[in-house]
Residue, then its C-alpha position, 0 to 999 in steps of 0.5 A: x600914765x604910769x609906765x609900768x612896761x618892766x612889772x607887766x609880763x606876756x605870756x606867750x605859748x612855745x609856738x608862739x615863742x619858737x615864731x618870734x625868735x626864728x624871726x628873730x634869728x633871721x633878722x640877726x643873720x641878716x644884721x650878720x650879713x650886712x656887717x660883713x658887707x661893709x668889711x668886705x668894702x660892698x657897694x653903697x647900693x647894695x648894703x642899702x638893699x640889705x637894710x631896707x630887707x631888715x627894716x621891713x622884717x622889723x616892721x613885719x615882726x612888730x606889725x605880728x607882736x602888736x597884732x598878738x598884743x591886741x587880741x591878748x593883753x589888751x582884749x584881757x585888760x579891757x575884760x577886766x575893766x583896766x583902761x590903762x592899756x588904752x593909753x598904752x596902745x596910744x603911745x604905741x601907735x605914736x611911736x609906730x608913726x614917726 
């Protein structure tokens, strides 16, 4: 499979756009805080806390991009007769599983 993920672009609507990054400024913000945590000596439990919030926005926010992905570039792809998207989505969801 050749991996020709920097030659493919999405493109994706101003809602949708405003969508991601507001998630994705909230995330940062959270990424912020956590910082601040450690320089401010916060307790180990609470910083774990934090992170475990973190690492489910990430989660939630790729779970929605893949969700997108789905029923745009791959549905388009596979109209147009390009299984190559079928490998991608199995590399994918390899990378989701580990």
């Amino acid at each position: 499979m050749d991996n020709n993920c920097c030659n493919k672009k999405t493109k994706r609507s101003p809602e949708e756009k405003k969508l991601i990054i507001n998630r994705l400024n909230r995330i940062s913000g959270q990424i912020n805080g956590i910082t601040k945590m450690i320089e401010n000596d916060a307790y180990c439990n609470d910083v774990l806390i934090q992170l475990s919030a973190v690492k489910n926005s990430v989660k939630s926010l790729s779970s929605h991009v893949l969700e997108n992905h789905l029923y745009t570039c791959v549905t388009n792809d596979l109209e147009n007769g390009d299984f190559d998207s079928i490998d991608e989505l199995i590399s994918l969801f390899k990378r989701f599983n580990q």
